[in-house]
C-alpha positions as CSV (number, residue, x, y, z in Angstrom):
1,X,124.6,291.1,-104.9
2,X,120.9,291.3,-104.8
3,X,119.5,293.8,-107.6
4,X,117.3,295.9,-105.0
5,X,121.2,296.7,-103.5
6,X,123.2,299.6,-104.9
7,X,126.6,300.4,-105.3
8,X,126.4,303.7,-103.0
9,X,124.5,301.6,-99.7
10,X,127.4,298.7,-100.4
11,X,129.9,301.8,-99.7
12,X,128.0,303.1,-97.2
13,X,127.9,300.1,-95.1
14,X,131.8,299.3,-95.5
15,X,132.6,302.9,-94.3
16,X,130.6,302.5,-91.6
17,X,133.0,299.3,-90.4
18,X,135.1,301.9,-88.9
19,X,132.3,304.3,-87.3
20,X,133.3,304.2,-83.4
21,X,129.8,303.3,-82.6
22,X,129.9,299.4,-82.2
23,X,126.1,299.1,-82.9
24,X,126.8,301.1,-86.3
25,X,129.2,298.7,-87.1
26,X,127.6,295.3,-86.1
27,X,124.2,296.7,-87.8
28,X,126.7,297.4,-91.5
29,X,127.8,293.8,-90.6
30,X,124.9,292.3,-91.0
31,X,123.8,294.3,-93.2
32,X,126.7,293.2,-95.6
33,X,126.4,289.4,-94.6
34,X,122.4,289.9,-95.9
35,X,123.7,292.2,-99.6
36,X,126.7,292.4,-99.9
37,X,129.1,290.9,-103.0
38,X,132.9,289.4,-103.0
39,X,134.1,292.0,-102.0
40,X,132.1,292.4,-98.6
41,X,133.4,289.1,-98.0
42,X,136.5,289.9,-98.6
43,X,136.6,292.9,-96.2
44,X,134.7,290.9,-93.5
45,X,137.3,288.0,-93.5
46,X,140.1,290.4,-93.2
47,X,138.1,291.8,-89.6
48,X,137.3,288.7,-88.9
49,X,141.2,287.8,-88.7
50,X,141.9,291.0,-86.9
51,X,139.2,290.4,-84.2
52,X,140.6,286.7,-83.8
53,X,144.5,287.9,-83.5
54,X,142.8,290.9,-81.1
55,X,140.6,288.1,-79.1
56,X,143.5,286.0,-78.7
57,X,146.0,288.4,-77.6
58,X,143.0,289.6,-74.9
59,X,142.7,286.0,-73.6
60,X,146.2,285.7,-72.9
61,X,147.0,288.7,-71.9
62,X,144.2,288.1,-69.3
63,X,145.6,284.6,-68.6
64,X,148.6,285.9,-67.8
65,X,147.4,288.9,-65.7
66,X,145.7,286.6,-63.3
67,X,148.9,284.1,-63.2
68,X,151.0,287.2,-61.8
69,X,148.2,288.1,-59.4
70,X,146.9,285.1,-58.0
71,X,143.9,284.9,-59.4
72,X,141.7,282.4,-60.3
């Protein structure tokens, strides 16, 4: 981790991972990809394979929506 990065704004940004405000979270993402240490990393990779399992339940869930409805 840089030395200009404390402890209590590493914190601050993983809480904020869960705020409901999805430009809170995407800014504490990037903020974490520019200062953060392992264990940002380690906390990003586990969203990351959320959002992928999420994304890919979404695309075939959609898939399969416009199968049963006749959509292209």
């Amino acid at each position: 981790m840089p030395p200009d990065v404390d402890d209590k704004l590493i914190n601050s940004f993983l809480g904020q991972l869960d705020d409901e405000n999805p430009e809170v979270r995407i800014n504490a993402i990037n903020q974490l990809g520019e200062s953060g240490d392992e264990l940002c990393l380690k906390e990003l990779r586990i969203r990351l394979k959320d959002m992928t399992l999420e994304h890919q339940a979404l695309i075939i869930a959609v898939g399969k929506l416009k199968k049963n409805l006749g959509i292209k």
